[in-house]
C-alpha positions in Angstrom: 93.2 -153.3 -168.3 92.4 -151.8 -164.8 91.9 -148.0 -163.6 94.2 -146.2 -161.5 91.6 -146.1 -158.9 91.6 -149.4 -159.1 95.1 -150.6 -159.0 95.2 -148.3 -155.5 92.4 -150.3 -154.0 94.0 -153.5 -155.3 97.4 -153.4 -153.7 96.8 -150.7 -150.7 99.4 -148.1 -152.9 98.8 -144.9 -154.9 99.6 -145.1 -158.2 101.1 -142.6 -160.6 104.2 -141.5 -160.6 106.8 -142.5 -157.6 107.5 -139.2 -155.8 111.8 -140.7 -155.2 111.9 -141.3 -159.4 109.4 -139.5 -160.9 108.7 -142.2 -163.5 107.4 -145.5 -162.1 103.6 -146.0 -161.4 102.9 -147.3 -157.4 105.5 -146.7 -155.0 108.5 -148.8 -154.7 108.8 -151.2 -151.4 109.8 -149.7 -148.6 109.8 -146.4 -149.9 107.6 -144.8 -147.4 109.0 -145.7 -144.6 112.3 -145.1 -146.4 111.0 -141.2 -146.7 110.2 -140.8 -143.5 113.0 -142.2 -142.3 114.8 -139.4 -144.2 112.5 -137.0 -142.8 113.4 -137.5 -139.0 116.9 -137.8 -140.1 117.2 -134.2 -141.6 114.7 -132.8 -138.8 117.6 -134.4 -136.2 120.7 -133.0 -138.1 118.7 -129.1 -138.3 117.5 -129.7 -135.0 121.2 -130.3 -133.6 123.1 -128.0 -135.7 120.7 -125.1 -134.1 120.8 -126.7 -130.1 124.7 -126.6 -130.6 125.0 -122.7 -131.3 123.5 -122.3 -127.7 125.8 -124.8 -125.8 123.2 -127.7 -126.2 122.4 -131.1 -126.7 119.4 -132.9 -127.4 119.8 -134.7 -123.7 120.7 -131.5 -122.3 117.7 -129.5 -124.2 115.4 -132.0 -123.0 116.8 -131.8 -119.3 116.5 -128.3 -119.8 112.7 -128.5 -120.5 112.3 -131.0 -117.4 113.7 -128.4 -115.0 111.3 -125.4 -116.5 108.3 -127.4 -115.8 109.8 -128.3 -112.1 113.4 -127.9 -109.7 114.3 -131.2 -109.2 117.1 -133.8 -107.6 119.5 -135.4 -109.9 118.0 -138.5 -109.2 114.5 -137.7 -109.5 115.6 -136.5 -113.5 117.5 -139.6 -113.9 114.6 -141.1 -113.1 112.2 -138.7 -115.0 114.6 -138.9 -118.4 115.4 -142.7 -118.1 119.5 -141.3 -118.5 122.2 -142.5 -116.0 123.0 -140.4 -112.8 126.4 -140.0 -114.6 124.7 -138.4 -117.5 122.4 -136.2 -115.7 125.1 -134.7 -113.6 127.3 -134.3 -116.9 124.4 -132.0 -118.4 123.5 -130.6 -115.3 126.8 -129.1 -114.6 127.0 -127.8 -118.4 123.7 -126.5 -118.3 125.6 -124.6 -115.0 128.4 -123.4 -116.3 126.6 -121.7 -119.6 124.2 -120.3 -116.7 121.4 -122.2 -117.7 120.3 -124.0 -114.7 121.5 -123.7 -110.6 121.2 -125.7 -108.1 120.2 -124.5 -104.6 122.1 -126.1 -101.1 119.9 -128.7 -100.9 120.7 -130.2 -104.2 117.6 -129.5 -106.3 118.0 -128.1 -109.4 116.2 -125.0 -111.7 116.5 -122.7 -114.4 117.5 -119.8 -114.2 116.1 -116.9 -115.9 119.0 -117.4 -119.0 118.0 -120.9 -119.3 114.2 -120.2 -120.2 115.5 -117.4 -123.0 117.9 -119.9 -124.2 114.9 -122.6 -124.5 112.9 -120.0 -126.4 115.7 -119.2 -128.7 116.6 -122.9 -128.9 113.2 -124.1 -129.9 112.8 -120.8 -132.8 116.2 -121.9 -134.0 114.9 -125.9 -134.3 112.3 -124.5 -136.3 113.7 -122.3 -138.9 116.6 -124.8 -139.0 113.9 -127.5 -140.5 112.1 -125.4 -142.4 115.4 -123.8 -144.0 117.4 -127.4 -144.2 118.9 -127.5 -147.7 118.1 -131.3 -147.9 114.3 -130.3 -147.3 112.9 -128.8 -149.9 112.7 -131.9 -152.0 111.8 -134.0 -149.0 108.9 -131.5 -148.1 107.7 -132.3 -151.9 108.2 -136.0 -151.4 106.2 -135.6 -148.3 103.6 -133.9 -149.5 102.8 -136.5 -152.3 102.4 -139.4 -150.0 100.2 -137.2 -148.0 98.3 -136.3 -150.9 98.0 -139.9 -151.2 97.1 -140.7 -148.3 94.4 -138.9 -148.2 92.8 -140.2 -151.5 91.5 -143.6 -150.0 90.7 -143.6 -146.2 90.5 -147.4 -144.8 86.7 -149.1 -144.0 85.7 -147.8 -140.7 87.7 -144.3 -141.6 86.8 -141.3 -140.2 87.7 -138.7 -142.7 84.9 -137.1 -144.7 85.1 -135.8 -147.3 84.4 -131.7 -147.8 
């Protein structure tokens, strides 16, 4: 009969319970990636449910965030964003008409003084919209455990130390 500590070291997994079930020792395959895959997935629906009470779009956000750092050409932010003229412009003239951005008669575009509050906003609401995501509590616990267990063996060549 082997240890716990043991049965980590031999197969690469924590054992005790599985944070999903509750009840089987080790982790089930895949169920990692599996968790954080859930993870990102309820960070994207919060984050999108609070960019769509201000007129956004995760495109459009990030477009948003390009222009505060500089004014720039459509086609320099195609180019910037990897996203289609087509789908540049389409953001760009929404970002517009909610006031969020101008463009000047040269064609380069900014934000506007709206734009930067909205982005403040925006990025608060993201926030509290993960942290406050129904789905999250028992994902935050999930995550937790695995990295609580993670942190129990560090690999050879590791540079954790312990306190």
């Amino acid at each position: 009969m082997t240890g716990a500590r043991e049965d980590e070291t031999a197969s690469g997994l924590p054992s005790g319970p599985n944070p999903a079930s509750g009840s089987e020792p080790g982790a089930a395959p895949g169920y990692f990636p599996r968790l954080l895959s859930a993870a990102a997935h309820v960070t994207h629906l919060a984050s999108d449910s609070a960019l769509e009470r201000f007129g956004l779009n995760q495109g459009s956000f990030h477009l948003l965030g390009c222009l505060a750092s500089a004014a720039a050409t459509e086609a320099v932010l195609a180019e910037t964003t990897g996203q289609s003229s087509t789908a540049i412009r389409s953001d760009l003239l929404n970002l517009q008409s909610c006031g969020y951005s101008a463009r000047d008669g040269s064609g380069t575009w900014s934000v506007t003084e709206a734009g930067v509050k909205v982005m403040e906003c925006a990025n608060l609401a993201q926030a509290e919209a993960t942290l406050d995501a129904e789905d999250s509590q028992e994902l935050r616990q999930a995550l937790r455990a695995l990295i609580s267990s993670l942190r129990l063996e560090q690999p050879e060549g590791g540079t954790h130390q312990e306190p």
